[in-house]
Each structure stands twice: as C-alpha cells, then as structure tokens.
C-alpha positions as CSV (number, residue, x, y, z in Angstrom):
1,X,9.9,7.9,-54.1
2,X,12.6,5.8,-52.2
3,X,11.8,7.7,-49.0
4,X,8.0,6.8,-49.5
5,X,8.5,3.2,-50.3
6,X,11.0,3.1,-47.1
7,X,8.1,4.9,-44.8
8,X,5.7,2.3,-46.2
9,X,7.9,-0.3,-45.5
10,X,8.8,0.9,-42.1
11,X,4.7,1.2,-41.0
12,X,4.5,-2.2,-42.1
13,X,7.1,-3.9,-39.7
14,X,5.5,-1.6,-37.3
15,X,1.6,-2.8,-37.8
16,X,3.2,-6.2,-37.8
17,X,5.1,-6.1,-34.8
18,X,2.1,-5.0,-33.0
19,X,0.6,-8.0,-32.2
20,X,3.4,-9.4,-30.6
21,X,4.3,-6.7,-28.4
22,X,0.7,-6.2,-27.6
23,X,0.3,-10.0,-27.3
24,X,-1.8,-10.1,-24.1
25,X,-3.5,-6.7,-23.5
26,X,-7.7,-6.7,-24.2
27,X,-10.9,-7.9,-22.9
28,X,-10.7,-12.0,-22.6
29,X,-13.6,-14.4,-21.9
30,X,-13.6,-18.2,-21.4
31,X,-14.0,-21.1,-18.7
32,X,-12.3,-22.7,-16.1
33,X,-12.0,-26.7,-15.4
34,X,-9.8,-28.3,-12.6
35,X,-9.6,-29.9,-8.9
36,X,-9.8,-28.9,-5.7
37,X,-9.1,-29.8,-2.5
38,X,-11.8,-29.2,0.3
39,X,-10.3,-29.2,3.5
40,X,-10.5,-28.0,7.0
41,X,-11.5,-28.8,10.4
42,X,-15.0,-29.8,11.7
43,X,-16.0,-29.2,15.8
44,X,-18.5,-31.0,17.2
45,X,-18.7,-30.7,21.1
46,X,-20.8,-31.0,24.4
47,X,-22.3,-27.4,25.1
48,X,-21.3,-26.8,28.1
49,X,-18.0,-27.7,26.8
50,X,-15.9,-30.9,27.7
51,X,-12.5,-30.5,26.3
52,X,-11.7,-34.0,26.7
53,X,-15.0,-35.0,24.9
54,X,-14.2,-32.7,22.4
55,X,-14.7,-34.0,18.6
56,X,-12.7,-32.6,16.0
57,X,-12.8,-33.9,12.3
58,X,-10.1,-33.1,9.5
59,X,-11.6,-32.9,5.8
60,X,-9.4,-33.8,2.6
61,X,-11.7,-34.9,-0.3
62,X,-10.7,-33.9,-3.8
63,X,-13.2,-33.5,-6.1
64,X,-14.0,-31.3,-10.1
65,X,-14.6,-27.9,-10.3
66,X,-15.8,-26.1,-13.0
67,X,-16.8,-22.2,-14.1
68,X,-16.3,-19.4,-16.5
69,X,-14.4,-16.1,-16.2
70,X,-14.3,-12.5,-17.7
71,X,-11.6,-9.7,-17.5
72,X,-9.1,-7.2,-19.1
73,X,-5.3,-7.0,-19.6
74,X,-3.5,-4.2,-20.4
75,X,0.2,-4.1,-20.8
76,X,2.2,-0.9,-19.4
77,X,4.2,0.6,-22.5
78,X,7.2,-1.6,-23.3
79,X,7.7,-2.5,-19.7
80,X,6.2,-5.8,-20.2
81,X,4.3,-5.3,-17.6
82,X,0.7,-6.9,-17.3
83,X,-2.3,-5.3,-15.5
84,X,-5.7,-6.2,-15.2
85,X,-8.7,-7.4,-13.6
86,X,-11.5,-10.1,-13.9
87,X,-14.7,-11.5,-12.4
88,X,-15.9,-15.3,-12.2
89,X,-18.3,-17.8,-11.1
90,X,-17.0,-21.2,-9.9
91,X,-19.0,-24.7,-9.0
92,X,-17.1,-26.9,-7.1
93,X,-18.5,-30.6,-6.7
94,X,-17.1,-32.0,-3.4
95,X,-19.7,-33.2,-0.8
96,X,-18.2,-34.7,1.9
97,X,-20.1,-36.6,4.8
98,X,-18.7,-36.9,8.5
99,X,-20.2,-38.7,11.1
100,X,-20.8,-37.1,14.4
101,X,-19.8,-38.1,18.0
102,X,-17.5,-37.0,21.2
103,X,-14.4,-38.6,21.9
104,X,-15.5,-42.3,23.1
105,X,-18.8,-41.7,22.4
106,X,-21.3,-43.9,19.8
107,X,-22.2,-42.1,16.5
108,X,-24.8,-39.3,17.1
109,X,-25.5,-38.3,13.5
110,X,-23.8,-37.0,10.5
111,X,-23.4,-33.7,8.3
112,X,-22.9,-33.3,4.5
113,X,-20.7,-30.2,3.8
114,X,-21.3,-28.5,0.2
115,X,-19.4,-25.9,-1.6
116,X,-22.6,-24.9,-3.4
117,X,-20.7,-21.7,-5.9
118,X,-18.5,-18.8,-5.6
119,X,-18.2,-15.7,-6.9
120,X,-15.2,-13.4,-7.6
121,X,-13.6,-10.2,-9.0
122,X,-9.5,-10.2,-8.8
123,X,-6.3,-7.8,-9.7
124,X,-3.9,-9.5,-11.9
125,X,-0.2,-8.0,-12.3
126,X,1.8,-10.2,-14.4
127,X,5.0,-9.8,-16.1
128,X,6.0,-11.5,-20.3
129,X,8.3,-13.6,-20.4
130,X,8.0,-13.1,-24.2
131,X,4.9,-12.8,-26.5
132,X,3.8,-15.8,-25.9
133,X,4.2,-16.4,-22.5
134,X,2.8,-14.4,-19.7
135,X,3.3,-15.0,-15.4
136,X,0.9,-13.4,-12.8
137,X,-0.5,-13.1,-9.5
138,X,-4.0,-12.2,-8.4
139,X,-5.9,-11.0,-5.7
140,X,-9.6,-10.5,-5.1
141,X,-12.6,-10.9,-2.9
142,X,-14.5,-13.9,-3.5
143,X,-18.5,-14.5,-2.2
144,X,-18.4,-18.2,-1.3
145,X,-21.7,-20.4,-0.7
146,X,-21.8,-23.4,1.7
147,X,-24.8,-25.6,2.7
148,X,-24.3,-27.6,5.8
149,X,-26.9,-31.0,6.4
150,X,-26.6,-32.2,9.6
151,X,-28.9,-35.4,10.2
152,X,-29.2,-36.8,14.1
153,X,-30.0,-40.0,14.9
154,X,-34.0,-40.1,17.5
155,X,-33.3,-40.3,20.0
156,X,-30.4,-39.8,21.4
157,X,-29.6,-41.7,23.8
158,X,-28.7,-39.2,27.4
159,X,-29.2,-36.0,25.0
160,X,-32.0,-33.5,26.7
161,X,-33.2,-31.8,24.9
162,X,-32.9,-34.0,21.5
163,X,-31.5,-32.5,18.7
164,X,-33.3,-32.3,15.3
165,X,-33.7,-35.2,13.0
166,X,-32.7,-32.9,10.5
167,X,-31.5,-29.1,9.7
168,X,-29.9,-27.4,6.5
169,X,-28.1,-24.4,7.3
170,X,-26.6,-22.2,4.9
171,X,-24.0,-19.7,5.1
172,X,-21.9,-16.9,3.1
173,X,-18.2,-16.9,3.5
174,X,-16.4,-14.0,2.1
175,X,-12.7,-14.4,1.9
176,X,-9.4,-12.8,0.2
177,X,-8.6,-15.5,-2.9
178,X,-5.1,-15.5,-3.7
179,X,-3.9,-16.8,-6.8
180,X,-0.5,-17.9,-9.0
181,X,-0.6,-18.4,-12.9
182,X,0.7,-18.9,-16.0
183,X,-0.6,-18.1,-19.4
184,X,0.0,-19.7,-23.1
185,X,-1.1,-17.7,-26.1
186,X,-1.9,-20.5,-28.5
187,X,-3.1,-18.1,-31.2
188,X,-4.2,-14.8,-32.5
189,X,-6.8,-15.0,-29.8
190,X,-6.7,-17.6,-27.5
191,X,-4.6,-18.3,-23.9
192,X,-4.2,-21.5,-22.0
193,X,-3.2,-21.2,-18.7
194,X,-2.9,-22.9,-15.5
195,X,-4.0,-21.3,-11.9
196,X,-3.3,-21.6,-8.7
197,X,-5.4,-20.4,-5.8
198,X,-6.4,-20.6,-2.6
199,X,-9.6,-18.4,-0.7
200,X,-8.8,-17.3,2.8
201,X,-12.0,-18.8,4.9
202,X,-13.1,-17.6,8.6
203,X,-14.4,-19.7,11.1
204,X,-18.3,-20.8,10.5
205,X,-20.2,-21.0,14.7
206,X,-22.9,-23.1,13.4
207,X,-24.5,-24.2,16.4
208,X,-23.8,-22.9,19.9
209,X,-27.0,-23.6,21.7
210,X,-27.2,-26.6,23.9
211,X,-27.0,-29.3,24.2
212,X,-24.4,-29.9,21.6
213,X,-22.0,-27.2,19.8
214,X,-20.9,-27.8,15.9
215,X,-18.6,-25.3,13.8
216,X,-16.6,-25.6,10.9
217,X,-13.4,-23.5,9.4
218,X,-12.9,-24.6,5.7
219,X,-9.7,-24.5,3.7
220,X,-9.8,-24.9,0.2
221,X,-6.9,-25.6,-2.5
222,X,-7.8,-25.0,-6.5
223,X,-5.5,-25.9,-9.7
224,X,-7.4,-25.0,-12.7
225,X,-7.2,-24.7,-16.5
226,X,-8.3,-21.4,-17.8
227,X,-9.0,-21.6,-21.6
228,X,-9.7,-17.9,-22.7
229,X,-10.7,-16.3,-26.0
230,X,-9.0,-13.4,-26.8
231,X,-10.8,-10.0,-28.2
C-alpha cells in the first residue's frame, strides 16, 4: 500500500514538473507590433553616366510596423535546447519621399518609396535560461514587396527625351532575414518577447534607359514585440 501511495506520489511531482521543463515546446500563434528603420541608398544619375553629376540619396525614416506570426518549438530532451520554425506576414508603414536632381542641378522630380508587406518562414534555435525564459536566433527567407512612385516635373528643362509625368514600379525583393530574440512565458500559455532583425536586400536597377538612370538598395532595421498564445 505504502509503495502504491509512494508511486502515486512520485507520477504526481512528475505530471507536475512537466510543464515547466516542457515550458516552451508546441505550436504558438500571435502578432507582432514595433519600429523599423527604412534605410538605404537612392541613385539617381545622367544615363550616359556623369560621375561628378551623380546624385546619391541616404534614407533614415522610422516608422510602425505591424503583423502576425505562426510556428512550432520543440525542446531537445533535457538539453534545454529550443528548435523550431515559423511563418509571418509583416506591414510596415514608412513612406518616404525624396526629391530628385544631379549634383548642382534644380529639382527634376521626386519618388515615394513604400514597403508595401513581407512575407517569411524562419529556423529558430534557442537555448532556456530557465522555464520561463527562453534566448534565440533565427534565420529564414523573407518575400519583401516595394512600390516605387517616381513623379517628373513637364518639362524638363535640357532633358530629351522627357521623362514621364508619372510611373509606379513595383518590385519583389527576396532576402535572408536574420533575427535576435528573447522570450517571456507570462503564463500557462502565453510568451512575450522582443525581436530583433534585419532582411538582407540586393540592389533594385529601376531605370537604366536614357536619358536619366535611378536605382535603389534598401536596408531595413526591425525591433518588434511578439505577443504569442501558447497551445
């Protein structure tokens, strides 16, 4: 009888013990909220080329950014090790607008750059610090969508042939996003955390057709809060 009652009680500090050593592992859902920095460089040149004519912007503007996000943790034995994965959708709201002209020259026109949305999947590896507490990194390709405006003045003045009063391009960017975390388990079932990251952008050749020449290389710096519910 004492050996059933002392089984009992040992599956009972067991059952209980489980949640914390299991504290972070299963399938989590919840949104993101935070800032961002939108910067990067901005060409806008002669075509033929001048160097010395050459006009070339930098970007800073700090702006919201809001989204949700979807994944899976599951922690390695006792090792208190953390792997995982998840996808998300982010909606930044910076719009920046830069006017265009070449060095010395009067103002041309302007363009309105817009981080329309991006979309993501990412590896996590994390380590607990404790149950409560868990530090990661992640990784992951991210599809990125930009809308460039670019507006000319009519005419322009020594400009053959003129440029358009107006044209919206749009263009994909898929970079590597790299990310730094930490995460809070308030609860039962639900993490706070705060992100880090950063998406690795190529070069954008928007125009390289006469008479003028316009391309832009973004660079882009997130710190977000990531509320999730845990299942």
């Amino acid at each position: 009888m004492k050996k059933r009652i002392s089984g009992l009680m040992l599956l009972g500090i067991m059952m209980s013990a489980h949640p914390s050593q299991a504290a972070f592992g299963g399938f989590r859902v919840g949104g993101n909220f935070g800032v961002m920095v939108l910067q990067g460089r901005h060409w806008y040149t002669a075509n033929p080329s001048v160097p010395a004519t050459d006009m070339v912007r930098r970007l800073n503007p700090i702006g919201a950014i809001y989204g949700g996000h979807a994944g899976y943790l599951f922690e390695l034995g006792s090792s208190k090790i953390v792997v995982g994965g998840e996808a998300y959708l982010l909606m930044p709201t910076v719009n920046p607008k830069i006017d265009l002209a070449l060095v010395g020259g009067p103002i041309e026109g302007n363009v309105s750059i817009q981080h329309k949305q991006s979309m993501g999947a990412a590896l996590t590896v994390g380590m607990m610090f404790n149950p409560k507490i868990l530090v990661y990194v992640n990784a992951g390709m991210e599809v990125a969508k930009f809308q460039f405006t670019y507006q000319f003045q009519q005419p322009i003045a020594g400009v053959v042939p003129n440029l358009p009063a107006k044209q919206v391009l749009r263009h994909t960017f898929k970079p590597i996003n790299v990310g730094l975390g930490a995460a809070y388990k308030v609860g039962p079932h639900f993490l706070a955390g705060l992100e880090i990251s950063s998406p690795f952008f190529k070069r954008f050749k928007a125009q390289m057709t006469g008479p003028r020449a316009y391309h832009y290389k973004p660079v882009e710096r997130r710190v977000t809060i990531k509320l999730s519910y845990l299942f």
